[in-house]
Structure formats: structure tokens, C-alpha cells
The first five atom37 places (N, CA, C, CB, O) and aatype in JSON, in Angstrom:
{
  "aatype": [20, 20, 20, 20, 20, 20, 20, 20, 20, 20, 20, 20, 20, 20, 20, 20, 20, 20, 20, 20, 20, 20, 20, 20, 20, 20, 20, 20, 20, 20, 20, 20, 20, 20, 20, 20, 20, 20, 20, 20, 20, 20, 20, 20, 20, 20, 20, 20, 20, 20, 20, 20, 20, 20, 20, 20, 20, 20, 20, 20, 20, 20, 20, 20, 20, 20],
  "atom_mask": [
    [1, 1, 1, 1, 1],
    [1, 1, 1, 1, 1],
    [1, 1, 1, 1, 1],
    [1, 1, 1, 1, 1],
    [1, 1, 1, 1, 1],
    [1, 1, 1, 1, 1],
    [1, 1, 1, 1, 1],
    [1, 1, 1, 1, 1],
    [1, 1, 1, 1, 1],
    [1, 1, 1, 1, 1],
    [1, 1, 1, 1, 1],
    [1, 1, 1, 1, 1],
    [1, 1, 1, 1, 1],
    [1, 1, 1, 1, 1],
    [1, 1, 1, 1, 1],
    [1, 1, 1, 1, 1],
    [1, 1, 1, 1, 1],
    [1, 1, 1, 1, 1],
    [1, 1, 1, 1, 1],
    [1, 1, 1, 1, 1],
    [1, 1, 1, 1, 1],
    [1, 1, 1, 1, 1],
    [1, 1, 1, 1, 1],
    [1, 1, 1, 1, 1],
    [1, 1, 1, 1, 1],
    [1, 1, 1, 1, 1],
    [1, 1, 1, 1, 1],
    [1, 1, 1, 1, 1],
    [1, 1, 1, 1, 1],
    [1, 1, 1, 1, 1],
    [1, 1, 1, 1, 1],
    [1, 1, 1, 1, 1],
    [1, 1, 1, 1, 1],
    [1, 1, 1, 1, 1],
    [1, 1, 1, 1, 1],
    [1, 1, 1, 1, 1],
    [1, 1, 1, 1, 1],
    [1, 1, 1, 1, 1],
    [1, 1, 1, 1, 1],
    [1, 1, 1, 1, 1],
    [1, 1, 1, 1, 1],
    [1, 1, 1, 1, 1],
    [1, 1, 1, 1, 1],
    [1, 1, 1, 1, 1],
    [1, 1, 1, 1, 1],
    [1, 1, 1, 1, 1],
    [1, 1, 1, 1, 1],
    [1, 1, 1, 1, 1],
    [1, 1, 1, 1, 1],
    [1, 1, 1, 1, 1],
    [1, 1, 1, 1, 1],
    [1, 1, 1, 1, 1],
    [1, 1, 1, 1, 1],
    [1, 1, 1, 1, 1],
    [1, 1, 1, 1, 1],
    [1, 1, 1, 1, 1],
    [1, 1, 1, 1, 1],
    [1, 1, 1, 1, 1],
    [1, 1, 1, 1, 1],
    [1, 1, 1, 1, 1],
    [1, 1, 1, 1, 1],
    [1, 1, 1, 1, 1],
    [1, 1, 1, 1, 1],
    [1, 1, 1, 1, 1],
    [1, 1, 1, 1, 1],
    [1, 1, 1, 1, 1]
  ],
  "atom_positions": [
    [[-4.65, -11.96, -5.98], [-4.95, -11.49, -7.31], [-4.28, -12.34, -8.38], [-4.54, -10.06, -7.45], [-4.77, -12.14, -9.48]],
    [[-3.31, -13.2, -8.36], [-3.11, -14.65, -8.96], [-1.84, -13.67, -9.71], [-4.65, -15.64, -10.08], [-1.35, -14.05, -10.77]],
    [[-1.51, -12.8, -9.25], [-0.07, -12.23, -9.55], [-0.39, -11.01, -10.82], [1.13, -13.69, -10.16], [0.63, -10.57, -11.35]],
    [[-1.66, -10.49, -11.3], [-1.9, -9.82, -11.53], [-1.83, -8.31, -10.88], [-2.52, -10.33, -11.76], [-1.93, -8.3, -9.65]],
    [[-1.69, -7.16, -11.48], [-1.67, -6.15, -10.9], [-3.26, -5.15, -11.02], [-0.38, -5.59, -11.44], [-4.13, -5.36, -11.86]],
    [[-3.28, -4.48, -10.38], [-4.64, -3.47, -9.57], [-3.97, -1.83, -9.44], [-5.08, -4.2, -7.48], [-3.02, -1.48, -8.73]],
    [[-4.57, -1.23, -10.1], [-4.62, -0.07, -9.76], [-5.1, 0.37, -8.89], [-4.9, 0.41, -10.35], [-6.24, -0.03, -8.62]],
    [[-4.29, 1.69, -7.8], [-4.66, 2.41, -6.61], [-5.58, 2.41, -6.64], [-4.35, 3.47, -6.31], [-6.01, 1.53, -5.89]],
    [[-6.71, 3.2, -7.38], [-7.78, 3.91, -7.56], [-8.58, 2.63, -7.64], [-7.78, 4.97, -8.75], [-9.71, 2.71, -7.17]],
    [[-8.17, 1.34, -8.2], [-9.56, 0.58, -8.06], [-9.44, 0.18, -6.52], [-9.75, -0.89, -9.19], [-10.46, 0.3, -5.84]],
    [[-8.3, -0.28, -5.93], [-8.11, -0.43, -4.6], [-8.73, 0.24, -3.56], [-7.05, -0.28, -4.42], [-9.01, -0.37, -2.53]],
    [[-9.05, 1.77, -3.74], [-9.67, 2.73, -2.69], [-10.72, 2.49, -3.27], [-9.27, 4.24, -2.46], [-11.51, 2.26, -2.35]],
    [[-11.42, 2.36, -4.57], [-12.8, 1.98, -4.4], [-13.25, 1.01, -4.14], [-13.38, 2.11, -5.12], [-14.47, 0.98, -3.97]],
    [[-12.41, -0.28, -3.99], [-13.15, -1.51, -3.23], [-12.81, -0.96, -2.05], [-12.67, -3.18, -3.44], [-13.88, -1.01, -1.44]],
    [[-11.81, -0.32, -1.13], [-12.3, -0.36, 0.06], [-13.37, 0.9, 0.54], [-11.12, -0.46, 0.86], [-13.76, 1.17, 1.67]],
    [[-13.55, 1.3, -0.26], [-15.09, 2.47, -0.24], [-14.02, 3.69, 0.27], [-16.87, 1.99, 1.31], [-14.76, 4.48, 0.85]],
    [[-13.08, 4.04, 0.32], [-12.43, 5.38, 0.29], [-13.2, 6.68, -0.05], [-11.39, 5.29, -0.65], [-13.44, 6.93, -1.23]],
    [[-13.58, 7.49, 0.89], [-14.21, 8.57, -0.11], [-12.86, 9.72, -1.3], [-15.22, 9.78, 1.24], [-11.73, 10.19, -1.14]],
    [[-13.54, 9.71, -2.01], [-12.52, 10.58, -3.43], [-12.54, 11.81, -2.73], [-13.31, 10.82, -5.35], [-11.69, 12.49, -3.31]],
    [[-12.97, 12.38, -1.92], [-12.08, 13.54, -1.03], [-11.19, 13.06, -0.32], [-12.79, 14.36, -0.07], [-10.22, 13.79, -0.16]],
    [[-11.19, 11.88, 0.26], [-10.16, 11.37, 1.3], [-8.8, 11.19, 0.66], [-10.6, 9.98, 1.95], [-7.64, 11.34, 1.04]],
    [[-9.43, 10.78, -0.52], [-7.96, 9.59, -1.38], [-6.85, 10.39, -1.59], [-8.27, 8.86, -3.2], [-5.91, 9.8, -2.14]],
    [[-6.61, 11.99, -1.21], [-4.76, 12.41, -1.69], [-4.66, 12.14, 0.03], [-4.11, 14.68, -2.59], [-3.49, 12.28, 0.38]],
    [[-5.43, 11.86, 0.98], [-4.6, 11.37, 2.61], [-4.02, 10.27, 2.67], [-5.46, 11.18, 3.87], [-3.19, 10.17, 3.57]],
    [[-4.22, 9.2, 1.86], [-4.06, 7.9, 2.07], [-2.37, 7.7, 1.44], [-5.38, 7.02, 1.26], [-2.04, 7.93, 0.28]],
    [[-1.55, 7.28, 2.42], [-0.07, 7.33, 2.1], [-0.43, 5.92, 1.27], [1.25, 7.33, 3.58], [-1.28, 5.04, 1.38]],
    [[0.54, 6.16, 0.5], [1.34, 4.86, -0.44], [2.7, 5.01, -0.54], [0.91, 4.74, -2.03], [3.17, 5.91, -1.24]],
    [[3.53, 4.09, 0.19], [4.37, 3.46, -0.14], [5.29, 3.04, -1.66], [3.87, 2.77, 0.37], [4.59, 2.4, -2.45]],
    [[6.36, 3.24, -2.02], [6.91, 2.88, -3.4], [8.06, 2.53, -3.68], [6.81, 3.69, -4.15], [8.61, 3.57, -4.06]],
    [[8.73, 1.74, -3.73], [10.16, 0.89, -3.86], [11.09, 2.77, -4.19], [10.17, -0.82, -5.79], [11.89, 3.34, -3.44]],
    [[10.62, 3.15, -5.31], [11.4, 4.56, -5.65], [10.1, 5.22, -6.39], [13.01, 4.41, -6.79], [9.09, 4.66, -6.81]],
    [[10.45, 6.55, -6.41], [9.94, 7.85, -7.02], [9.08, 7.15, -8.74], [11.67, 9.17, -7.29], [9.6, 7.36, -9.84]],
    [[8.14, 6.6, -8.61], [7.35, 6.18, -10.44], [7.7, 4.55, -10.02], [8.55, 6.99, -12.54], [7.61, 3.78, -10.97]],
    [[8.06, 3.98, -8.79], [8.18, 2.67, -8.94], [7.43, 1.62, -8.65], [8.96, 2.45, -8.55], [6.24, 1.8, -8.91]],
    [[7.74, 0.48, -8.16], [6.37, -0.13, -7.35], [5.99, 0.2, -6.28], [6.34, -1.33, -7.06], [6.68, 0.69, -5.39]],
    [[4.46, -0.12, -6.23], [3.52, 0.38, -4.79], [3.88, -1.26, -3.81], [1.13, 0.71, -5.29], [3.61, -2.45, -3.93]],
    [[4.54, -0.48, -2.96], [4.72, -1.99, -1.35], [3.76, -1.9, -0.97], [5.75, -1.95, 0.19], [3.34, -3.04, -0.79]],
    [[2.79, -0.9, -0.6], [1.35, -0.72, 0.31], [0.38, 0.77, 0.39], [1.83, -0.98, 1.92], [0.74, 1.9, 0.73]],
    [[-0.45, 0.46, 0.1], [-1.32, 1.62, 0.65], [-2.06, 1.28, 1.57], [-2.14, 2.24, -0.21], [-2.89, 0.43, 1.9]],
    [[-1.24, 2.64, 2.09], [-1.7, 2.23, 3.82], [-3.25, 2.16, 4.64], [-1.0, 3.37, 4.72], [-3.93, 3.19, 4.62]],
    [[-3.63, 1.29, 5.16], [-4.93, 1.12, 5.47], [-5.56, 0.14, 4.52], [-5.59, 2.39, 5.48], [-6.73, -0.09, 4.8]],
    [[-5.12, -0.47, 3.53], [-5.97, -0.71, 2.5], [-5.2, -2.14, 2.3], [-6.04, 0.48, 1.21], [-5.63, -3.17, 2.83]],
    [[-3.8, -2.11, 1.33], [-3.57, -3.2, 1.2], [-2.12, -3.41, 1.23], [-4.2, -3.59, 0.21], [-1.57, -2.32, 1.38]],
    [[-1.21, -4.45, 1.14], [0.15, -4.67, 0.53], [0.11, -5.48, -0.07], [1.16, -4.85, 1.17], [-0.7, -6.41, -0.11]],
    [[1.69, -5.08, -1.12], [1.35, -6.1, -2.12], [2.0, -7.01, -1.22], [1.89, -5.98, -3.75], [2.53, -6.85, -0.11]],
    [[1.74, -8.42, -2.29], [2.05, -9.69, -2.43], [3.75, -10.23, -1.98], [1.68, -9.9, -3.91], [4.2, -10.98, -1.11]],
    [[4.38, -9.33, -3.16], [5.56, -9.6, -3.26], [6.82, -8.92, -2.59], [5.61, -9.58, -4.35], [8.04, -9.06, -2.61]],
    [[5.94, -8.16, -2.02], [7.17, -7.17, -0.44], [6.62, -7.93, 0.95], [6.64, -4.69, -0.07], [7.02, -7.47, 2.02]],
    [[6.0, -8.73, 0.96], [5.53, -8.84, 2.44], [6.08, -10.33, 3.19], [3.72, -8.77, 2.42], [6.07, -11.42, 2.61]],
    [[6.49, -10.15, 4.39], [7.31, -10.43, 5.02], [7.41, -12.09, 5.13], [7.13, -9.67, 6.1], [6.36, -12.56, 5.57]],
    [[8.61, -13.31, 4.77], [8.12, -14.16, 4.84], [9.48, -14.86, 5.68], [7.49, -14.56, 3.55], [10.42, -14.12, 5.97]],
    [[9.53, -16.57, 6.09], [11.02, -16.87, 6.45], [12.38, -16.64, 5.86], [11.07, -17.96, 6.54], [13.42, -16.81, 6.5]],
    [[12.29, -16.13, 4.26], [13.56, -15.79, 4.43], [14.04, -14.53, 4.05], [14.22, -16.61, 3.9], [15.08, -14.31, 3.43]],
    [[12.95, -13.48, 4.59], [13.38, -12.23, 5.32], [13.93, -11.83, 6.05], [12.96, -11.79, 5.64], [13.55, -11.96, 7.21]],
    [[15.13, -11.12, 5.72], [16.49, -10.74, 6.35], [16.33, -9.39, 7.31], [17.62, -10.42, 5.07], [16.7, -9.37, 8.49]],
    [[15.77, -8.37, 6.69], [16.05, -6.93, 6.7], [14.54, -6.55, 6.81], [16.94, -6.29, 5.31], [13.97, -6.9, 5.78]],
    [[13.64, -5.92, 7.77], [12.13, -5.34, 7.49], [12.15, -4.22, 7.85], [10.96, -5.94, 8.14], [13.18, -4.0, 8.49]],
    [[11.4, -3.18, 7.73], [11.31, -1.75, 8.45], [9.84, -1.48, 8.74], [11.93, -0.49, 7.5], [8.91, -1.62, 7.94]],
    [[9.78, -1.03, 10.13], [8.31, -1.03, 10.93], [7.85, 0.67, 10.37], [8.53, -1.24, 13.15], [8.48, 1.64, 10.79]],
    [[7.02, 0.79, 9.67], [5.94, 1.44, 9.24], [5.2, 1.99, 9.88], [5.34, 0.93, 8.72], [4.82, 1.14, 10.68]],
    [[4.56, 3.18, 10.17], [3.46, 2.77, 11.39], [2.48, 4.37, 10.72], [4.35, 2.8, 13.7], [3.06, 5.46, 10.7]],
    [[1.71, 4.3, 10.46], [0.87, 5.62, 10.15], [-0.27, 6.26, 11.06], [0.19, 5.37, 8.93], [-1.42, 5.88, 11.28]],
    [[0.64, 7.68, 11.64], [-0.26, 8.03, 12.83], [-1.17, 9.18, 12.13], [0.66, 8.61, 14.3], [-0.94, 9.64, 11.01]],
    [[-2.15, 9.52, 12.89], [-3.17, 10.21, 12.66], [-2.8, 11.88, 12.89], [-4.27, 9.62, 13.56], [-2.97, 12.18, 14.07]],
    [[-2.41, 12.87, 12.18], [-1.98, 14.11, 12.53], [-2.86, 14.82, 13.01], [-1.46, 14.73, 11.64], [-2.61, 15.98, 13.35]],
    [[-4.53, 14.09, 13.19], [-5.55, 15.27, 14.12], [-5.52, 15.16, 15.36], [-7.06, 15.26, 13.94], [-6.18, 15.92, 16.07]]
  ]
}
């Protein structure tokens, strides 16, 4: 996105999310109103994702509760 930012909501509609689905879809957030690291299934950002001089990562994993 050339370092521009995207709103959630346009994000679940490019990936065709249905708008009943969209309060299931976890997102991720540095803190409580802060930045989005990922919504899950869909995308991460740019600037949290993992590169060589990444020290510290934490494995994520989103299971299905049905």
C-alpha cells in the first residue's frame, strides 16, 4: 500500500467478508485504540511483520470454536 493506511472495513470488503461475519474476525492491536498488527485471515500490516532483525515474535494461531 506504499505506506499508506486502509481501514478494517475496507479490508473485509476486499476480502468479500460477509457484514454478518465481520464482529468474528479477530484483530490484533499494539494497545486498546492503537495500531492494527493483523486481522486475522485477511491481512498484516507491513510494519509488525517479521524480518532479520527480529529479536522477540509471538506465534498467534486462530482456532475455530465450532
Amino acid at each position: 500500500m506504499n505506506g499508506r493506511s486502509k481501514k478494517v472495513s475496507d479490508l473485509l470488503n476486499e476480502a468479500r467478508i460477509p457484514v454478518s461475519d465481520r464482529s468474528g474476525v479477530p484483530v490484533v492491536r499494539t494497545a486498546p485504540g492503537g495500531a492494527v498488527v493483523w486481522v486475522a485471515g485477511v491481512r498484516a500490516d507491513e510494519r509488525f511483520k517479521c524480518t532479520a532483525a527480529t529479536r522477540v515474535a509471538y506465534l498467534l494461531r486462530v482456532v475455530d470454536a465450532e
